[in-house]
C-alpha positions as CSV (number, residue, x, y, z in Angstrom):
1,X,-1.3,-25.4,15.6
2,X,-4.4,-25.2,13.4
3,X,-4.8,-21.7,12.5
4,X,-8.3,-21.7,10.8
5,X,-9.5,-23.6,14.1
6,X,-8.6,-20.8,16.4
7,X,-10.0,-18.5,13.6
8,X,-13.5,-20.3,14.2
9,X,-13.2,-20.3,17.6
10,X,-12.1,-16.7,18.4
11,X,-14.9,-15.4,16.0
12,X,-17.4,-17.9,18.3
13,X,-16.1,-15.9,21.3
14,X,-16.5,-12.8,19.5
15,X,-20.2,-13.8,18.6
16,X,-20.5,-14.9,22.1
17,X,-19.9,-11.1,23.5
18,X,-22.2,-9.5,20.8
19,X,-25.4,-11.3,21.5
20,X,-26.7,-7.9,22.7
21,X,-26.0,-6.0,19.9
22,X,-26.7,-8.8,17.2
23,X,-29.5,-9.9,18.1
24,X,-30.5,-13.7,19.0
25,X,-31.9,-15.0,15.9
26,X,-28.8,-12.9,14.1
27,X,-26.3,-14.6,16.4
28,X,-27.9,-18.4,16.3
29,X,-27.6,-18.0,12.3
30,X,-24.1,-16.1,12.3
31,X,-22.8,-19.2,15.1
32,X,-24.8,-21.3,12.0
33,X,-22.3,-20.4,9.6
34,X,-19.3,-20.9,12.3
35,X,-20.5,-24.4,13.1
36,X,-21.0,-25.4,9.0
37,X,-17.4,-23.3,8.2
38,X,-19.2,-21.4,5.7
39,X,-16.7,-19.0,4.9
40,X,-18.3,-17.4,2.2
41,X,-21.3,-15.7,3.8
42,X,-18.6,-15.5,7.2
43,X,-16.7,-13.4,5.1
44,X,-19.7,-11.7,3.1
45,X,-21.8,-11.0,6.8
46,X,-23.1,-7.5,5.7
47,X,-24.9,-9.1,2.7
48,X,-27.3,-11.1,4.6
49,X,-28.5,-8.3,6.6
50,X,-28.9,-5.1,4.8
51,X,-30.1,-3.4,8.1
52,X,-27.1,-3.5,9.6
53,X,-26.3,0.0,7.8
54,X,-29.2,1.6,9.8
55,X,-27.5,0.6,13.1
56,X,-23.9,1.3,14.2
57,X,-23.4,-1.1,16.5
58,X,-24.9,-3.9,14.4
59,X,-22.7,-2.9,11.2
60,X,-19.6,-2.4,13.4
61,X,-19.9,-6.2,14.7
62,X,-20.9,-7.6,11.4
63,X,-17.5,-6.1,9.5
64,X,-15.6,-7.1,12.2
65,X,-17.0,-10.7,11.9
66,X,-15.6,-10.2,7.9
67,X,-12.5,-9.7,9.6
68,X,-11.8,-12.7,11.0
69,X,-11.7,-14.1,7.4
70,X,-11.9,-11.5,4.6
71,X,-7.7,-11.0,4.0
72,X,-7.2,-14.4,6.4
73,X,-4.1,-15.9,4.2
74,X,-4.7,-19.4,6.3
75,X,-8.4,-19.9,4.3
76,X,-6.6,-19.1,0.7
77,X,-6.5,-22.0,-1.5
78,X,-3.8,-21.2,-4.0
79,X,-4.9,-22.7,-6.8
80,X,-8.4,-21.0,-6.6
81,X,-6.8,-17.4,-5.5
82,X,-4.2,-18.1,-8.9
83,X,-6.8,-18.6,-11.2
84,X,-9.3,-16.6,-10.1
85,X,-7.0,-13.7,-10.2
86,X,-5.3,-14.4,-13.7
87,X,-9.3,-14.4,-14.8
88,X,-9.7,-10.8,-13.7
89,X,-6.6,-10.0,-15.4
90,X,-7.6,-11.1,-18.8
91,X,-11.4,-9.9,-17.9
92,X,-9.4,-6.5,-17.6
93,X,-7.3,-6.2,-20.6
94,X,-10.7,-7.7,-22.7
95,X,-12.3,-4.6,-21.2
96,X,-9.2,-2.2,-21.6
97,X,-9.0,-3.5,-25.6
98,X,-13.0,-2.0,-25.8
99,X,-12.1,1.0,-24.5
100,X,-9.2,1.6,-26.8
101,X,-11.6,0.9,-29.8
102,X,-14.3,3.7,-28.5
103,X,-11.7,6.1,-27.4
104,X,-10.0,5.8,-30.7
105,X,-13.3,6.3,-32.8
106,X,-14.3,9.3,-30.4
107,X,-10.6,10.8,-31.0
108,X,-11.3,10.6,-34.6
109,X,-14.6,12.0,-34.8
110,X,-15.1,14.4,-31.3
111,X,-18.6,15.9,-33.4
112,X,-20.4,12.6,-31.9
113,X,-19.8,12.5,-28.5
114,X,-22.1,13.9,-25.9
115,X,-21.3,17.8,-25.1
116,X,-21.0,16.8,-21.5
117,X,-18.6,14.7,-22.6
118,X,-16.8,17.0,-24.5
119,X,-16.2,19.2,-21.8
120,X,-15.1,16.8,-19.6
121,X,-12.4,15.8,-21.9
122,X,-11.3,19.1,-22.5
123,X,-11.2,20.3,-18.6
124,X,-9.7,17.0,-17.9
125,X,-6.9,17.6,-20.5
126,X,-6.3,21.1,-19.6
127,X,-6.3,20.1,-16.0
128,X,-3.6,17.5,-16.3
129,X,-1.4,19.8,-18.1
130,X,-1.4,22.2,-15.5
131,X,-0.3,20.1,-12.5
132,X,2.4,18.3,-14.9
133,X,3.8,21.6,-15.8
134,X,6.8,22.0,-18.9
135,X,8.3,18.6,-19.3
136,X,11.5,20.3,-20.0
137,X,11.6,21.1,-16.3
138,X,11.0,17.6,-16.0
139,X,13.7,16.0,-18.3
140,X,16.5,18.5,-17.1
141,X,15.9,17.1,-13.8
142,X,15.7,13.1,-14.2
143,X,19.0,12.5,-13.4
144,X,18.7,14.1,-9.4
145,X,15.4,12.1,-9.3
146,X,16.1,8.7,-10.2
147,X,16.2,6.2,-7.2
148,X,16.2,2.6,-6.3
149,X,14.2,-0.1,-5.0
150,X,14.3,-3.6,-3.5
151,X,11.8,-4.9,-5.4
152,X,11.6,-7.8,-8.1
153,X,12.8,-6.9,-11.9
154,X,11.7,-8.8,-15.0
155,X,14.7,-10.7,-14.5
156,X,15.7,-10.7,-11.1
157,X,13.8,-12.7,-7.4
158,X,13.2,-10.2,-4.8
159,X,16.3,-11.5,-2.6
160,X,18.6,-10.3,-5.9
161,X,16.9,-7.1,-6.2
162,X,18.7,-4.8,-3.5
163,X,19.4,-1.6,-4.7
164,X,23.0,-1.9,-4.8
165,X,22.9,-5.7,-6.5
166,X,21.0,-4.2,-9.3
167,X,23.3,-1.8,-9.9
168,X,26.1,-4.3,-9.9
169,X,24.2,-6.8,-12.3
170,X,23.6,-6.2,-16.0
171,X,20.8,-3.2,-16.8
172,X,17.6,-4.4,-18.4
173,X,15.6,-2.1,-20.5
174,X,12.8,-2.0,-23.0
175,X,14.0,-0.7,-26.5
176,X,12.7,2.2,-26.3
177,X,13.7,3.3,-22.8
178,X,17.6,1.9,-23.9
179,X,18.0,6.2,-24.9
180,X,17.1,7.1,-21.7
181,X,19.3,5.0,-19.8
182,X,22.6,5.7,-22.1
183,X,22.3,9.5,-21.4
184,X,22.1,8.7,-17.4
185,X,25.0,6.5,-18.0
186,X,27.0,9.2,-19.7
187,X,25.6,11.6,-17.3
188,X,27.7,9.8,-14.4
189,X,30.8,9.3,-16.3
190,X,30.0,5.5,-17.2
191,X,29.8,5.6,-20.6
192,X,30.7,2.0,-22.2
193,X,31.4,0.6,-18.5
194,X,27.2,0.0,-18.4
195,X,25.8,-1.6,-21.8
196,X,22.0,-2.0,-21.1
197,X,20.7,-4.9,-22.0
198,X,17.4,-5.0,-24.4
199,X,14.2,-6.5,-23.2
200,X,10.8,-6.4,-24.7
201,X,8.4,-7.7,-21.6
202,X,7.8,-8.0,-18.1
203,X,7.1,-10.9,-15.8
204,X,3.2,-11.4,-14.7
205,X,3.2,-12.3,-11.1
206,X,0.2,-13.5,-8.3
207,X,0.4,-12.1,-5.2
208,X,-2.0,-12.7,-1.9
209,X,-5.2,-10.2,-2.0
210,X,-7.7,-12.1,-0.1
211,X,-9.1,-15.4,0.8
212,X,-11.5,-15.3,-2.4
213,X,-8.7,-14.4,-4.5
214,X,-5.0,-13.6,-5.4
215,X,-3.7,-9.6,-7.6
216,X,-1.7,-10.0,-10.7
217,X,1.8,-7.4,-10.5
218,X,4.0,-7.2,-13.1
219,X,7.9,-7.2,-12.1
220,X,9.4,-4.3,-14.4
221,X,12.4,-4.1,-15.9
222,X,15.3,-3.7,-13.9
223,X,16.8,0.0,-16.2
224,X,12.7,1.0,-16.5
225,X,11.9,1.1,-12.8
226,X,14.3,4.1,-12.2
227,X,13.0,5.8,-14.5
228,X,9.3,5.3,-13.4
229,X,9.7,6.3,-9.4
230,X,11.3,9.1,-11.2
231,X,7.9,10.0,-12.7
232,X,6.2,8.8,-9.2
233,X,8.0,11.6,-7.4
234,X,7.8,14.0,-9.7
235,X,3.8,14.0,-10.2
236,X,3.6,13.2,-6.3
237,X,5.3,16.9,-5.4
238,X,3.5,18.3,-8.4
239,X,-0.3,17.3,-7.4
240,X,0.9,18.5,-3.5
241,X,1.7,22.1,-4.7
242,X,-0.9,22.2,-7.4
243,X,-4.2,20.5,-6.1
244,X,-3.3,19.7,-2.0
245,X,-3.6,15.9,-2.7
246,X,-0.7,14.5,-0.7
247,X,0.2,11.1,-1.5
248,X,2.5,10.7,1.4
249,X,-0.4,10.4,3.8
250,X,-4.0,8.9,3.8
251,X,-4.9,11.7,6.7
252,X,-6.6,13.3,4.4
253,X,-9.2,11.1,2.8
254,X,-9.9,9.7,6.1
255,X,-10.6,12.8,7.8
256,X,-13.3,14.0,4.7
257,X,-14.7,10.7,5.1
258,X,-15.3,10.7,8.4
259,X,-16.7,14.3,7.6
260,X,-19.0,13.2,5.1
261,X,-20.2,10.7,7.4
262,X,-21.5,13.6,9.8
263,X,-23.2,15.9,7.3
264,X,-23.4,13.6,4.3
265,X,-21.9,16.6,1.9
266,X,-19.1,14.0,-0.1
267,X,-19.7,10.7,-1.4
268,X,-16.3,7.9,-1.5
269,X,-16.0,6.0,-4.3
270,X,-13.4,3.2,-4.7
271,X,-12.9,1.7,-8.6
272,X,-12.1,-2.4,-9.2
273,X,-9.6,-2.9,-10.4
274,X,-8.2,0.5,-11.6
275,X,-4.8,0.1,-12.6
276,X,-5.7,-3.0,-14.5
277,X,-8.4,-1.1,-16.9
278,X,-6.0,2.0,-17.0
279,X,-6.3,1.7,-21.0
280,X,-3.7,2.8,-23.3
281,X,-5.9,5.1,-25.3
282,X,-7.0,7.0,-22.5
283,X,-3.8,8.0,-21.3
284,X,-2.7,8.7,-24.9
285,X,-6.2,11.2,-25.3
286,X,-5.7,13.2,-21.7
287,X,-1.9,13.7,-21.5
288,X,0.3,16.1,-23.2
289,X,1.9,14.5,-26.2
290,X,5.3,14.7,-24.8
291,X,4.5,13.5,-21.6
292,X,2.7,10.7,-22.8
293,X,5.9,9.5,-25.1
294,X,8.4,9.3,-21.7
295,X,5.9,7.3,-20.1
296,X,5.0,5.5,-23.2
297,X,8.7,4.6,-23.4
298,X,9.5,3.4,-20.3
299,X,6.7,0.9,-20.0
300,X,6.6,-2.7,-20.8
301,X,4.7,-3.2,-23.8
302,X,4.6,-7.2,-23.4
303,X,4.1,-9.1,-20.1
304,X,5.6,-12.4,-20.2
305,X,3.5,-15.2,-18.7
306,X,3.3,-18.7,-18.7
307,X,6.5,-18.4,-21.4
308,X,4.2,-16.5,-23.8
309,X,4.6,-12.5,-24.5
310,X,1.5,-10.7,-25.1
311,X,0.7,-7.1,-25.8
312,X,-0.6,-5.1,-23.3
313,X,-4.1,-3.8,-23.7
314,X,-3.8,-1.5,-20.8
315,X,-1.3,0.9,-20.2
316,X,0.5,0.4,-17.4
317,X,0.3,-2.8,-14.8
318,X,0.3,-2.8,-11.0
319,X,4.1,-2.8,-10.7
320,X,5.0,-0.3,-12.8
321,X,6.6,2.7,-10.6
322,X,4.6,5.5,-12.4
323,X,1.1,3.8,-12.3
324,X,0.1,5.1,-9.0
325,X,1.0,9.0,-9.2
326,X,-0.7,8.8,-12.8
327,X,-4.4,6.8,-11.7
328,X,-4.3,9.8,-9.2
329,X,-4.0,12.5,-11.3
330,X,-6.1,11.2,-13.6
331,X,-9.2,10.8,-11.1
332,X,-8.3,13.9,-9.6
333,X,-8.6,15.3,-13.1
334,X,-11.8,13.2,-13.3
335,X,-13.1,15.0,-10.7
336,X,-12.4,18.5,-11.7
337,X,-13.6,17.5,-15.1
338,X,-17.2,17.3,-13.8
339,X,-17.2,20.5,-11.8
340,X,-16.3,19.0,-7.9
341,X,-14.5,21.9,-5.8
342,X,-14.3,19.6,-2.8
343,X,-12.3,16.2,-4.3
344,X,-10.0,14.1,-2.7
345,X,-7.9,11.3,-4.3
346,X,-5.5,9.0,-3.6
347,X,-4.6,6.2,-5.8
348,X,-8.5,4.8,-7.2
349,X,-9.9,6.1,-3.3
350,X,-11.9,8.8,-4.3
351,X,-14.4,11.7,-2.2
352,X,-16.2,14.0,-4.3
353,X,-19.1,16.5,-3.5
354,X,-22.3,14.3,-3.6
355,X,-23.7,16.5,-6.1
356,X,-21.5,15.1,-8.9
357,X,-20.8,11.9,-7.8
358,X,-22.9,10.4,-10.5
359,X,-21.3,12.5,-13.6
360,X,-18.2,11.5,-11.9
361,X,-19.3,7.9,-12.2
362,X,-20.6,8.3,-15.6
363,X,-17.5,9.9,-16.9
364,X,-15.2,7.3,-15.4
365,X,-17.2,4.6,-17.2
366,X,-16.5,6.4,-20.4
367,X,-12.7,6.5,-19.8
368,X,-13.2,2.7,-19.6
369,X,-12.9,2.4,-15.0
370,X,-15.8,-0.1,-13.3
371,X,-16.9,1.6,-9.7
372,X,-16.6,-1.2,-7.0
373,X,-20.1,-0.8,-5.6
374,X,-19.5,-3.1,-2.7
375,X,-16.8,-0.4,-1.7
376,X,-18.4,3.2,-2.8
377,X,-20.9,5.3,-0.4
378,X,-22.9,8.3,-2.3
379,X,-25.1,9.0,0.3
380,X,-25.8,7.6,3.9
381,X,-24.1,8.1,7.4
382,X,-21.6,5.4,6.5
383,X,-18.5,6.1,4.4
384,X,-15.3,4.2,3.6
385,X,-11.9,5.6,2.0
386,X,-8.3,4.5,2.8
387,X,-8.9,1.7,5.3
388,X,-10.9,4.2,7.5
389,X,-14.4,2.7,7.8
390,X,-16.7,5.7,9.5
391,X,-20.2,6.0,11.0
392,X,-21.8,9.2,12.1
393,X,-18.4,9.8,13.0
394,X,-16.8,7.3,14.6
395,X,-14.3,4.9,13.4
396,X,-15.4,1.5,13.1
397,X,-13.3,0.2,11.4
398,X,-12.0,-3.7,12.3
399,X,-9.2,-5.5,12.7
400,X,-8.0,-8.0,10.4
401,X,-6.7,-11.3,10.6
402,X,-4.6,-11.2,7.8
403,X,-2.1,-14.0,8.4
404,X,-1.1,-16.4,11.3
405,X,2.2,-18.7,11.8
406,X,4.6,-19.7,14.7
407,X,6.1,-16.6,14.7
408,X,5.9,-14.4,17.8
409,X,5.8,-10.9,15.9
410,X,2.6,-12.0,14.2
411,X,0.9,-13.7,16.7
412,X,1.6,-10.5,19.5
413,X,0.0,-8.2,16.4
414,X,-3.1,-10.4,16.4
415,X,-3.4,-10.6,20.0
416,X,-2.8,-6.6,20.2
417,X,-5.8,-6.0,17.5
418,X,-8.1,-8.1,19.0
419,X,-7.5,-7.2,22.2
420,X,-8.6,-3.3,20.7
421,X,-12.1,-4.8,19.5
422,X,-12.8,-7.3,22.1
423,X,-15.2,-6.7,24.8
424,X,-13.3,-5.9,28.3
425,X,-13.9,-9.4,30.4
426,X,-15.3,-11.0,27.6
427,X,-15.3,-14.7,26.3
428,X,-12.9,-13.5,23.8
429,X,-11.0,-11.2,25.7
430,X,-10.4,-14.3,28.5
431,X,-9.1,-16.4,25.3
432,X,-6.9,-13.7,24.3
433,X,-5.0,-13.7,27.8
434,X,-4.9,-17.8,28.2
435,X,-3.2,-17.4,24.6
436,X,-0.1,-14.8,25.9
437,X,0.4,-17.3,28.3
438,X,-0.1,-20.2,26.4
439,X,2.7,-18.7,23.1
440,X,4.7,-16.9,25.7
441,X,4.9,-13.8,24.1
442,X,6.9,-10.9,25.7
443,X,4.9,-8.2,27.2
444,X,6.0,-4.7,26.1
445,X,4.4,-1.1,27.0
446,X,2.4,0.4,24.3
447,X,4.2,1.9,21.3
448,X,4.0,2.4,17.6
449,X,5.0,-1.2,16.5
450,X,2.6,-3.7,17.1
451,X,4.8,-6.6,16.2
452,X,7.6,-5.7,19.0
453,X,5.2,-7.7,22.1
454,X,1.8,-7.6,23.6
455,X,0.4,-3.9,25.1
456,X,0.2,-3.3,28.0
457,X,-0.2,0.1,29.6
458,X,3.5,1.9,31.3
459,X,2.4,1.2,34.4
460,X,1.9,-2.2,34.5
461,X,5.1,-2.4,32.2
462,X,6.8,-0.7,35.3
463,X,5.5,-2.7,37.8
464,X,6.1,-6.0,36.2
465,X,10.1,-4.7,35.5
466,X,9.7,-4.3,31.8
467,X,10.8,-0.7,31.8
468,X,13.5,-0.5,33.5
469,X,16.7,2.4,33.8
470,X,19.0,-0.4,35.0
471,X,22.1,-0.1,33.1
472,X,21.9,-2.3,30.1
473,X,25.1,-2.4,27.4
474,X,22.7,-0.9,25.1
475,X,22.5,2.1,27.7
476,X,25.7,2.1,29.2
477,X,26.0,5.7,30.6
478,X,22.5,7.1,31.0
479,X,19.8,6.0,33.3
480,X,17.2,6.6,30.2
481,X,14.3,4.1,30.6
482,X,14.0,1.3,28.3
483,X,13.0,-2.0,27.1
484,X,13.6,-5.4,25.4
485,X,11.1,-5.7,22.3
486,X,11.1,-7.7,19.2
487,X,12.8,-5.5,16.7
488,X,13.8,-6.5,13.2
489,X,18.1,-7.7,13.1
490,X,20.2,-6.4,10.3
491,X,23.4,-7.7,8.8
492,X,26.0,-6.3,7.0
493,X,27.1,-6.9,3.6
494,X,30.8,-6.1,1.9
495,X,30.4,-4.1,-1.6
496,X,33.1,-4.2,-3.4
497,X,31.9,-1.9,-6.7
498,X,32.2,1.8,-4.9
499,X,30.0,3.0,-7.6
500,X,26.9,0.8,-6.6
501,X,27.6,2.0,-2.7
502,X,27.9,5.4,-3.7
503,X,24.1,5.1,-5.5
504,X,23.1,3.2,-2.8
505,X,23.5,5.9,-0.4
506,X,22.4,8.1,-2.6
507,X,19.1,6.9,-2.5
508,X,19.0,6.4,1.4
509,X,20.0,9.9,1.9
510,X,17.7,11.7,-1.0
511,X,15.3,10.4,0.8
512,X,16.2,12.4,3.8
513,X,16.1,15.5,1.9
514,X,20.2,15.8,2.6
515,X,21.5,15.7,-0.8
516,X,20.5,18.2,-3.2
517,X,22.3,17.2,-6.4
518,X,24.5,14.3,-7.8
519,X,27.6,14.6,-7.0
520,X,27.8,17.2,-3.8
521,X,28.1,14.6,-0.9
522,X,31.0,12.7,-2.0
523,X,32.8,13.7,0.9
524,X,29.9,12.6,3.6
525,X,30.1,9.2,2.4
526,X,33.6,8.4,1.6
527,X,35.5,10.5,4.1
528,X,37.0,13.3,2.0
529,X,39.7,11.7,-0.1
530,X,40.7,13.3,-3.1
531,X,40.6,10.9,-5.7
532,X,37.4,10.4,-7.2
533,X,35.4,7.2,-5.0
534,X,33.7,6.1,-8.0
535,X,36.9,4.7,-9.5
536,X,38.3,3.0,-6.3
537,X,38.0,-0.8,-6.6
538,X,37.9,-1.1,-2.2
539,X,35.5,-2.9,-0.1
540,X,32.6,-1.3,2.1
541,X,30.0,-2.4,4.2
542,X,26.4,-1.7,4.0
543,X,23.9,-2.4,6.2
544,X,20.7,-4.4,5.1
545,X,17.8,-4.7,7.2
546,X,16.8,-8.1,8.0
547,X,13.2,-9.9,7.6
548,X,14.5,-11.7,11.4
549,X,13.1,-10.6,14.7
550,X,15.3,-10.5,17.8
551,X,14.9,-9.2,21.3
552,X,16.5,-6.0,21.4
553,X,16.9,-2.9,24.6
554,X,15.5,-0.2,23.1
555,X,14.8,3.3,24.4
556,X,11.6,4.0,25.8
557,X,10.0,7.5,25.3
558,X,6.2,8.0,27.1
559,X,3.6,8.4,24.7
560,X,1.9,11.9,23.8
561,X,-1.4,11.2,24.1
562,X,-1.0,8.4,26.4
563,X,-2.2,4.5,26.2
564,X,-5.5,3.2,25.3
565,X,-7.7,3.4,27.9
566,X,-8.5,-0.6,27.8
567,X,-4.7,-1.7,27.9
568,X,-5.1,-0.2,31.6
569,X,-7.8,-3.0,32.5
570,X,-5.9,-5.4,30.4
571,X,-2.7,-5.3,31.8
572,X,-3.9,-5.5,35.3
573,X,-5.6,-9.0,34.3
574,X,-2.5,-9.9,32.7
575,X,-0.6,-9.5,35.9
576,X,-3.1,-11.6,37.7
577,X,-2.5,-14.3,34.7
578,X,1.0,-14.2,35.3
């Protein structure tokens, strides 16, 4: 199956259905581009017509014509995406190793910078300190908030990285977090059973961004990551009892923009590439000096690439665990800095009261960030923050294509969103049903998972048999009404070390908010024995989610707030298909 193919020709079909709202000379030139495979004005539509931002409609087809191919893996060309994207990485540290130079010369002699500036440093210094609170709290604390993760270390692929492997493998650590990691060690009664193991780097790493390009990460060490989520959660409840900015959610940006885009009172502005031009000095000039040492200890100072180690420039990399919390506070800071009452952040996504979006802008130039113009809306009834894309207010934002393969879960989630954008009837809408039929993929009644089957509203799920209360093994003894979807499979592992199943569920259950400190829950876990489960030498089993999808009976529950209305029209022609 040639993906990029049926790319072209559902974004022809798409086209096709538009006509009205494009125009015909817009279409012609737009089915131009489809014919030539011009990808990069397909994927750049907006550019060539400016006017689409004075027309809803228009705008709303031309960003869902970027859609098709924008974050489409199947039109990446590795190579390109690779190099490209290790070009903006050493673009960024070029840029971070400026900053330092001005920031240092400005910390040195404060008389010659601008007095607007000089308040904005101070309120942004004074601001930080406030949300971060006494880092003794902090410190006294680490132990209860350190957690795992299943992502890549320095050292260790992503299939070695479980939680509970790491903890059975040897502990890596940069020098100067090796302190840091003893005293946890000795905190849990391991002292001279873990001996970290001392690294001075991390590994640079490309991962997929877009079709135009790939985003350099950096895989931590495995001893520092621990202690960075500890950070991460730490500043993430501190800015949500301090400021309101809750990083669990994106509700919250969304909502202002779609605000903003009524009454035009906030501006959103989104930065390129933010954590890469994080510098080191700025960070060093805004924090308090003890809080800048922890996280200046458990960073990497080095990133390994290409079998070279390098210094960084910046101060933390996209990968390291405390990067995100601390970008946010420092924009939210930012924003305070400059007088804004009505901000918003969330990771470099930022709304601020139009008044001061431009000292915002000019104060994040001098701390060394580069606003993404392409992404940032001061003024004007369209706005953009956190994936929400909002006009006069209503959502238009698109659906993206962001991979395709063989596999049925993807391929029902493409189907699904461009069944939500397609015109009811349509040329595209028509292809959408011949391909259900033509990949047999299960039909399922609407829920939250979009990779489980195709949508189709309850009651043609009911008519068609799909829901059904026959007794199933699954639902043995109740006549509850359920399903078979595609649902991820799991297997189970035997652990032998009862110490790295202990931490493991540790972590599962912390995140629960069921264990309060340490050591409480032994009992839950290991079924009250008396003798102490972290020195027992038996085997468990754990349960690790799988990346396989299987059919599965699962429980159906009706929805809320009910189906979209179009899955009603589209499941009647789907029964007329079948």
């Amino acid at each position: 199956m040639d993906f990029k193919t049926q790319t072209y020709d559902l974004c022809r079909s798409y086209v096709h259905d538009n006509r009205d709202t494009l125009s015909l000379p817009v279409s012609e030139r737009i089915l131009g581009w489809i014919r030539a495979r011009d990808i990069d004005r397909l994927a750049t539509a907006r550019d060539a017509f400016p006017s689409a931002y004075h027309s809803r409609e228009l705008l709303r087809v031309l960003m869902q014509i970027e859609a098709f191919f924008k974050k489409n893996a199947a039109f990446a060309e590795p190579d390109r995406t690779r190099h490209a994207a290790l070009d903006s990485f050493d673009r960024a540290e070029s840029m971070c190793r400026r900053t330092n130079r001005r920031l240092d010369f400005y910390y040195l002699h404060r008389d010659r910078l601008d007095p607007d500036m000089q308040l904005w440093m101070s309120r942004a210094e004074a601001y930080i300190d406030r949300v971060l609170g006494p880092y003794e709290v902090f410190i006294s604390g680490l132990p209860e908030m350190i957690r795992f993760t299943s992502g890549a270390s320095a050292l260790h692929r992503r299939r070695d990285s479980m939680p509970f492997m790491k903890l059975r493998k040897r502990i890596d650590c940069t020098p100067a977090a090796k302190p840091y990691i003893n005293a946890l060690v000795k905190y849990w009664g391991y002292d001279g059973l873990v001996k970290p193991r001392e690294i001075l780097f991390n590994r640079l790493e490309v991962v997929p961004k877009n079709w135009k390009t790939s985003r350099t990460i950096a895989c931590e060490p495995s001893g520092n990551i621990p202690l960075q989520l500890a950070f991460d959660g730490y500043i993430k409840g501190r800015l949500r009892q301090k400021t309101g900015i809750d990083l669990r959610y994106q509700f919250r940006n969304q909502n202002l923009a779609c605000q903003s885009s009524v009454d035009d009172s906030l501006s959103t502005i989104d930065m390129s590439m933010a954590s890469d031009t994080l510098s080191y000095n700025a960070v060093a000039w805004l924090l308090p000096t003890k809080w800048f040492r922890y996280l200046d200890d458990i960073r990497s100072p080095y990133y390994l690439r290409e079998g070279v180690h390098t210094p960084y420039a910046k101060f933390s990399s996209m990968g390291n665990g405390a990067t995100f919390g601390l970008e946010t506070l420092i924009f939210a800071a930012a924003c305070y800095a400059v007088g804004s009452t009505a901000c918003s952040v969330y990771g470099d996504d930022i709304i601020v009261d139009k008044e001061h979006a431009t000292a915002l802008l000019r104060f994040l130039r001098f701390l060394g960030f580069i606003p993404n113009t392409e992404k940032s809306y001061l003024h004007g009834p369209f706005k953009e923050s956190c994936g929400g894309n909002f006009y006069a207010g209503v959502d238009i934002t698109p659906f993206y294509l962001r991979d395709w393969d063989k596999r049925k879960t993807i391929l029902s989630h493409n189907v699904n969103g461009l069944v939500s954008v397609s015109t009811p009837g349509g040329r595209l809408w028509n292809v959408l049903k011949g391909l259900v039929s033509g990949w047999k993929l299960p039909l399922v009644p609407w829920n939250e998972d979009s990779m489980s089957g195709v949508f189709i509203d309850c009651h043609s799920a009911y008519s068609l048999g799909i829901i059904t209360t026959k007794r199933k093994r699954a639902f043995r003894h109740t006549q509850t009404p359920h399903y078979r979807a595609l649902k991820p499979s799991s297997r189970r592992l035997e652990v032998r070390d009862s110490r790295a199943l202990f931490l493991w569920y540790l972590n599962r259950y912390r995140s629960k908010g069921e264990i309060g400190h340490l050591f409480l829950s032994k009992d839950l876990f290991f079924g009250g024995r008396e003798s102490d489960p972290l020195s027992s030498s038996e085997s468990s089993l754990v349960t690790i989610p799988g990346q396989k999808y299987v059919r599965k009976w699962v429980r159906w529950t009706p929805p809320a707030e009910g189906a979209p209305p179009h899955l009603y029209w589209w499941g009647e022609e789907l029964i007329r298909e079948i």
